[in-house]
C-alpha positions as CSV (number, residue, x, y, z in Angstrom):
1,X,8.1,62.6,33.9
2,X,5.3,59.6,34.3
3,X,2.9,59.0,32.4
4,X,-0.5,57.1,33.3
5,X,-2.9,54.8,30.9
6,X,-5.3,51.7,31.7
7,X,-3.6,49.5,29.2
8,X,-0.4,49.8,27.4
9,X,0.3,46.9,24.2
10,X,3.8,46.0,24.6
11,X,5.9,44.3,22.7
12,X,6.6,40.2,23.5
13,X,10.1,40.4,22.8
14,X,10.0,43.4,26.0
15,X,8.0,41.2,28.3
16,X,10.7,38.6,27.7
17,X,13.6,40.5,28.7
18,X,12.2,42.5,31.3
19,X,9.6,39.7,32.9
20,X,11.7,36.6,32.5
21,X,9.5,35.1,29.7
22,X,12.3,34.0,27.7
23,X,11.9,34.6,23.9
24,X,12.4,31.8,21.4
25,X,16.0,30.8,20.2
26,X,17.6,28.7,18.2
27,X,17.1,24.6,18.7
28,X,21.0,23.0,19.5
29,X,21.1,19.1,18.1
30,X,22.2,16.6,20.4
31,X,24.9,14.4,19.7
32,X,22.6,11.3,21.3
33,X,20.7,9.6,18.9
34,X,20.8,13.0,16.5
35,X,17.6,14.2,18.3
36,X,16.4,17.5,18.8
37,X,16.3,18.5,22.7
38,X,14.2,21.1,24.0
39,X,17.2,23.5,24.3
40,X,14.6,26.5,23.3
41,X,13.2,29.0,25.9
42,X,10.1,27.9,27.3
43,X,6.8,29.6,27.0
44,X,3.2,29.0,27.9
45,X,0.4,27.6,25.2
46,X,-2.3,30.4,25.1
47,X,-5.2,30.6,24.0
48,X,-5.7,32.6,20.9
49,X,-2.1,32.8,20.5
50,X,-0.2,32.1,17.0
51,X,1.3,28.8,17.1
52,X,5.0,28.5,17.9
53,X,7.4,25.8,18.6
54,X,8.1,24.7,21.8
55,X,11.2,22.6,20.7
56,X,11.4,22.7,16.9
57,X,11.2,25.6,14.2
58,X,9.5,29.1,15.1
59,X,10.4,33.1,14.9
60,X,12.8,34.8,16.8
61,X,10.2,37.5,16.6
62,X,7.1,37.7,18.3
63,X,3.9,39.3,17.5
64,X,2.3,42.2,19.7
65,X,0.4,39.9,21.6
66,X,0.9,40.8,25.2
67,X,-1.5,43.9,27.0
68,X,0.1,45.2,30.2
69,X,-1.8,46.6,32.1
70,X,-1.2,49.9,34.4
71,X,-3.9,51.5,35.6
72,X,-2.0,52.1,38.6
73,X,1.9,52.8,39.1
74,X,3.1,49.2,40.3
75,X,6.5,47.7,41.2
76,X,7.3,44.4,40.3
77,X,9.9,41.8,42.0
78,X,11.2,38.5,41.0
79,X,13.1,36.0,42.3
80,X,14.5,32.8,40.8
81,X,16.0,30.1,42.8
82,X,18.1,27.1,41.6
83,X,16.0,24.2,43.2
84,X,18.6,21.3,42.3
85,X,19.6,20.4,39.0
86,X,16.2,20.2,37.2
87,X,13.8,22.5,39.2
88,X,14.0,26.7,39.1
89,X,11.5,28.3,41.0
90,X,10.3,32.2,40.0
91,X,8.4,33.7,42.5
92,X,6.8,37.5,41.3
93,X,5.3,40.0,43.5
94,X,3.2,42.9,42.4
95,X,3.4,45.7,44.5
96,X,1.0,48.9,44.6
97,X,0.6,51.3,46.7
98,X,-2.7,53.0,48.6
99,X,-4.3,56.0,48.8
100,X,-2.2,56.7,51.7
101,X,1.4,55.5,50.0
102,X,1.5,52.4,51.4
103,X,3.2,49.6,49.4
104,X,1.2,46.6,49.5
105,X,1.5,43.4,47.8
106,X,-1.7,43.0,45.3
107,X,-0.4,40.1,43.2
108,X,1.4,36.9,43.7
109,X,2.8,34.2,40.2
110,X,4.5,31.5,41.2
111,X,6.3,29.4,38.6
112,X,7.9,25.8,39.0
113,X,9.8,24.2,36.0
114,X,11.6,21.0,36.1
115,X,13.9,19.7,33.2
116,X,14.6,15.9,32.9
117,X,17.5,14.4,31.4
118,X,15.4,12.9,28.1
119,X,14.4,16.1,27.9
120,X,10.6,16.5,29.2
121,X,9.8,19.5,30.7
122,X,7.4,19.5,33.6
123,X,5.9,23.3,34.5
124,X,3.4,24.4,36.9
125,X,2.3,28.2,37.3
126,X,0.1,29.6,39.8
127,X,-1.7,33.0,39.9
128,X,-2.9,34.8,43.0
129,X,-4.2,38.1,43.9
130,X,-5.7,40.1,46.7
131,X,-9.4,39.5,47.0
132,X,-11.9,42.3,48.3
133,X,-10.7,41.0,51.7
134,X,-7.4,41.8,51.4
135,X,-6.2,37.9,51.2
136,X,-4.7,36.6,48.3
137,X,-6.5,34.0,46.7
138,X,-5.4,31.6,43.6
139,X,-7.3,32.6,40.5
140,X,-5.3,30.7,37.9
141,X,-3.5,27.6,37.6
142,X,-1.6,26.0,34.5
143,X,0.3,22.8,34.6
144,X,2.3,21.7,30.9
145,X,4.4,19.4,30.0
146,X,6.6,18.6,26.9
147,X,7.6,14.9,25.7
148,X,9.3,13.5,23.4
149,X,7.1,11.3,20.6
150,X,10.2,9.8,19.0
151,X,12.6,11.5,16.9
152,X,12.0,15.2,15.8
153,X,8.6,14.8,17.5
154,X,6.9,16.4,20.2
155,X,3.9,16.6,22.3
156,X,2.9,19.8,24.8
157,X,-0.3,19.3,26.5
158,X,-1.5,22.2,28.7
159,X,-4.4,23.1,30.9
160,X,-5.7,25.6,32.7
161,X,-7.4,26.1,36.1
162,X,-9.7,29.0,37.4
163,X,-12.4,29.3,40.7
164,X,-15.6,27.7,39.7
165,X,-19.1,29.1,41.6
166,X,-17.9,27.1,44.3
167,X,-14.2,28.4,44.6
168,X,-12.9,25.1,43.9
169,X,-10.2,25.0,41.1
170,X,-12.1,23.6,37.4
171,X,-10.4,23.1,34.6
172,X,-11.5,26.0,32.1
173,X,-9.6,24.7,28.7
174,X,-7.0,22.2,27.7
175,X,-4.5,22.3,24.6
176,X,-2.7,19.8,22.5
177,X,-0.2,20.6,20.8
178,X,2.2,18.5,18.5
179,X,5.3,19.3,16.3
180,X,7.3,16.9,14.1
181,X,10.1,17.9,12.0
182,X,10.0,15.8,8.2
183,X,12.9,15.1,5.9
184,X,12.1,17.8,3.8
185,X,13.6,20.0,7.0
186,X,10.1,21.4,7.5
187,X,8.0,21.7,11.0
188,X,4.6,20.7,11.0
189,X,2.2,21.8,14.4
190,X,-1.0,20.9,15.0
191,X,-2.7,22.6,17.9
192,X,-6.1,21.6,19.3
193,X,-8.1,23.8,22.1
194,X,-11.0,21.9,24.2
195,X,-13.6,23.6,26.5
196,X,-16.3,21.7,28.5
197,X,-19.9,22.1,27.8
198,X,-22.8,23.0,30.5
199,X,-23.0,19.8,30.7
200,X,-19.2,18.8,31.2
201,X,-18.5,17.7,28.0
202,X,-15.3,18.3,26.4
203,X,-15.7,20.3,22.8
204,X,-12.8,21.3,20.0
205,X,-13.3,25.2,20.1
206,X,-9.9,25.8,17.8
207,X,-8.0,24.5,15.9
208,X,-4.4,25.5,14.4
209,X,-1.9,24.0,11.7
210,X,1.1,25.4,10.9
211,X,4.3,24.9,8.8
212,X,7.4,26.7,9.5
213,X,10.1,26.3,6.6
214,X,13.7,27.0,8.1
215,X,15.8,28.5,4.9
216,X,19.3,29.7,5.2
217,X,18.0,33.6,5.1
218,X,14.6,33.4,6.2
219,X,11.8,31.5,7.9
220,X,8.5,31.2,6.0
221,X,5.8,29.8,8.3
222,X,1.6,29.5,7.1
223,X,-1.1,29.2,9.7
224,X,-4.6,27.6,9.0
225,X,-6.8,29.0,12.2
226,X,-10.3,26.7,12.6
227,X,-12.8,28.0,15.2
228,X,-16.2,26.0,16.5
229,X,-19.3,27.7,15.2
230,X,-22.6,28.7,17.2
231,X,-24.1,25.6,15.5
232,X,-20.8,23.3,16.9
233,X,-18.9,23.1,13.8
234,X,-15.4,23.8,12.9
235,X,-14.9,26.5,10.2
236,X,-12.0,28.4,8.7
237,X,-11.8,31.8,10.6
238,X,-8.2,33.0,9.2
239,X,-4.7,32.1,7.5
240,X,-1.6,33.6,9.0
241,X,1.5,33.8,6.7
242,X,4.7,35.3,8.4
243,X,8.3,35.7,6.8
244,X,11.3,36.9,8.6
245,X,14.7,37.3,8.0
246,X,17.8,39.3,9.0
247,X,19.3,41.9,6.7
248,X,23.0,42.2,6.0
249,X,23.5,44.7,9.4
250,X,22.4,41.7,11.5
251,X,18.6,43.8,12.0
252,X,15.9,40.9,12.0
253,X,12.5,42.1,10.2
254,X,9.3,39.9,10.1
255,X,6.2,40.5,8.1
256,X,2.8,39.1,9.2
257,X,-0.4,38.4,6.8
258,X,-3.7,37.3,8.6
259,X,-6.4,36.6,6.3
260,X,-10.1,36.2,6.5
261,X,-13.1,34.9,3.9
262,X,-15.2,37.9,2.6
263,X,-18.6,37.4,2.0
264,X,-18.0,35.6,-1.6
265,X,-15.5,33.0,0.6
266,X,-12.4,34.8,-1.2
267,X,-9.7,35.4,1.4
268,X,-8.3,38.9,1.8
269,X,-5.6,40.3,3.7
270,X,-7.3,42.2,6.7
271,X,-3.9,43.0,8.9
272,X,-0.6,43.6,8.5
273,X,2.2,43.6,11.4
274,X,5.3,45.0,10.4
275,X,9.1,44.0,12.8
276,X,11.9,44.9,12.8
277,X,14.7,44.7,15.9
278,X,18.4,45.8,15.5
279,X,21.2,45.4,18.2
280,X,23.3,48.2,18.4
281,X,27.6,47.6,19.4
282,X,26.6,49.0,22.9
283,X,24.8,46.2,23.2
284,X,21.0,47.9,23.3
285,X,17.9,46.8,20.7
286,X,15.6,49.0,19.4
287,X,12.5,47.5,18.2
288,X,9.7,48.9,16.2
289,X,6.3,47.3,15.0
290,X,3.6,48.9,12.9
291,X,-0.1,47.1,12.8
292,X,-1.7,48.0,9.6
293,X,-5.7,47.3,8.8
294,X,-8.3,48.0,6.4
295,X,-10.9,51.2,7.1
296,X,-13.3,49.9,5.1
297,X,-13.9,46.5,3.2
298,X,-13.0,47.4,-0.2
299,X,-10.1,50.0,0.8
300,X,-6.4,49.4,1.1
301,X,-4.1,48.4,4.0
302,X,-2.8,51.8,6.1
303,X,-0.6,52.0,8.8
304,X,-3.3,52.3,12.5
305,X,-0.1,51.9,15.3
306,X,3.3,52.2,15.4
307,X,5.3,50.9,18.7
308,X,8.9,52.1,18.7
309,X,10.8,50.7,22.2
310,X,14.1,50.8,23.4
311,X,16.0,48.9,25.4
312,X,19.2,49.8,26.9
313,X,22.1,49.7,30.4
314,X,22.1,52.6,32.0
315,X,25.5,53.8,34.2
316,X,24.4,51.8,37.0
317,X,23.4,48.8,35.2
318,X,19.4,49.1,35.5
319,X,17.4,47.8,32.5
320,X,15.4,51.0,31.1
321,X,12.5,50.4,28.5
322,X,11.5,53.5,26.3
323,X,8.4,53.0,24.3
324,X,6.7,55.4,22.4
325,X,3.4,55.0,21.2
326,X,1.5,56.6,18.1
327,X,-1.9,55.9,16.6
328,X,-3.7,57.2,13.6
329,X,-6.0,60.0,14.8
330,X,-9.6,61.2,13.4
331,X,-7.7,63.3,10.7
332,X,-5.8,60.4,9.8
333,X,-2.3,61.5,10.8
334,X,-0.2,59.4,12.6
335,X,0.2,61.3,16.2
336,X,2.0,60.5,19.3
337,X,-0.3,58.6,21.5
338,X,1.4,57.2,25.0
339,X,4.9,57.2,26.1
340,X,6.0,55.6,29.0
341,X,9.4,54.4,30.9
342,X,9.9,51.5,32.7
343,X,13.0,50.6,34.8
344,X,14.6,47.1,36.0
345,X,17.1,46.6,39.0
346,X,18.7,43.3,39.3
347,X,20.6,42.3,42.5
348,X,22.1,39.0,44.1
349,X,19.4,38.1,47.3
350,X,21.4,35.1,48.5
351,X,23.3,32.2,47.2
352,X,21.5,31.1,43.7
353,X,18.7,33.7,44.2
354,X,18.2,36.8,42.1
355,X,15.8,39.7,42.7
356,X,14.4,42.0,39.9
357,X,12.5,45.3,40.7
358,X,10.7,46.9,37.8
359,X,9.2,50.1,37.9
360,X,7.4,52.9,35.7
361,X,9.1,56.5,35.5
């Protein structure tokens, strides 16, 4: 049975198995000079997005932060080739079809990452889609790159490209992002966004700072979250704390606080996002995340969504997603909102290339 919706919140550990943005693992030390290599997966700096390490400490889960969008049925390929020894290319196509039941290609990401042996990482990923014209047209660029700044230090600096009113590519926004990892064996970030001005000039719009304490049960991490005011001044906007940890079954659980000054200045807790992810001996996870808010200022924390997914083989060796989706209705009862499967083919295309087909059921 299929099931149709215009946006569907899915789970960033799902997009990172079934989309090839690889979730975060744990950093490996080098022998060489005892220094940290970036041996964790990569990921893009967003905007709005909690701060995470590229190389050093961070969660091994992620916070509902990605909307996937379906307002029509679409399939989706990828392809990864082996460049040389530093370079892998990804190339994913979007496919819908027409009103006739043609398939047509509709969207076109293009991802080049290069590795060096000190360990920078070079990435470039372009975005293109079908225009009114039917021809595809680049509507997003980001280039990034990681370096080393010495010893348990690193530097990520991103920035993004979109059409400007003359179709030329403009840069939009640029982040900073540093991470240094102290004697006390805790890992300091410090995130700065820029935008440019009408007249060109470039303006802090956020800023983030983060610890992240690596225990032997549990990472703690605190987020300070700055954003530029309408008069051009940085103020506090919220404090994240997030702790997560992995119960005696081997099930990993993270709680997340964001918090927010009330009109006296006080900080109160505002959301709540409850994890949890266990792998089962047949090898599939099941993952389930609840978002809790306030109703009212003064009023308590109640659960709003819950997001249970699973993730599993089937005989053939397809990938297949279940997620079901339930929301707190006028009456207040928790009631079963979306549900929707999604299913992932993987097959061998040629010598170092693979090709994944995902599609809704």
């Amino acid at each position: 049975m299929r099931f149709k919706f215009s946006q569907i919140l899915v789970l960033f550990v799902t997009s990172c198995l079934l989309f090839g943005v690889a979730a975060p693992a744990q950093t490996r030390k080098t022998e060489e000079k005892g220094e940290s290599k970036p041996t964790r997966a990569f990921h893009w700096l967003e905007l709005k997005s909690t701060v995470n390490g590229q190389v050093l400490g961070t969660s091994r889960l992620g916070k509902l932060n990605l909307t996937y969008e379906m307002e029509r049925e679409a399939d989706v390929e990828r392809e990864t080739v082996q460049v040389d020894s530093q370079t892998v290319k990804t190339v994913e196509r979007v496919y819908r079809r027409d009103a006739n039941g043609r398939r047509k290609l509709q969207e076109l990401t293009e991802v080049e990452r290069r590795t060096f042996p000190d360990g920078r990482v070079e990435a470039v990923q372009t975005k293109s889609k079908v225009d009114v014209n039917g021809r595809m047209q680049v509507w997003r660029l980001q280039r990034q790159e990681t370096r080393s700044l010495g010893q348990d230090s690193w530097e990520t600096t991103s920035s993004v490209l979109k059409p400007g009113v003359t179709g030329n590519l403009t840069t939009v926004y640029k982040i900073r992002q540093t991470e240094r990892k102290g004697n006390d064996n805790v890992v300091r970030v410090e995130r700065v966004v820029e935008e440019p001005d009408l007249n060109n000039r470039w303006n802090v719009v956020e800023q983030r700072s983060a610890t992240i304490q690596e225990n032997e049960d549990e990472t703690i991490q605190q987020e300070t979250v700055y954003e530029r005011s309408p008069f051009g001044e940085l103020s506090l906007k919220s404090q994240v704390s997030s702790i997560e940890w992995e119960d005696e079954a081997g099930g990993v659980h993270r709680t997340i606080d964001t918090y927010q000054p009330n009109s006296s200045g006080k900080m109160d807790v505002v959301e709540r996002i409850e994890l949890s992810e266990v792998t089962l001996s047949d090898g599939s996870k099941q993952s389930v995340q609840e978002l809790q808010t306030r109703s009212s200022p003064n009023g308590g924390l109640q659960v709003v969504e819950r997001v249970a997914r699973d993730l599993s083989k089937s005989r053939s060796g397809d990938t297949v997603e279940d997620i079901r989706i339930e929301r707190r209705d006028v009456y207040g009862k928790m009631s079963p909102a979306e549900d929707f499967r999604r299913t992932q083919t993987e097959k061998e295309t040629g010598p170092g290339k693979k090709s994944f087909t995902s599609k809704p059921n």
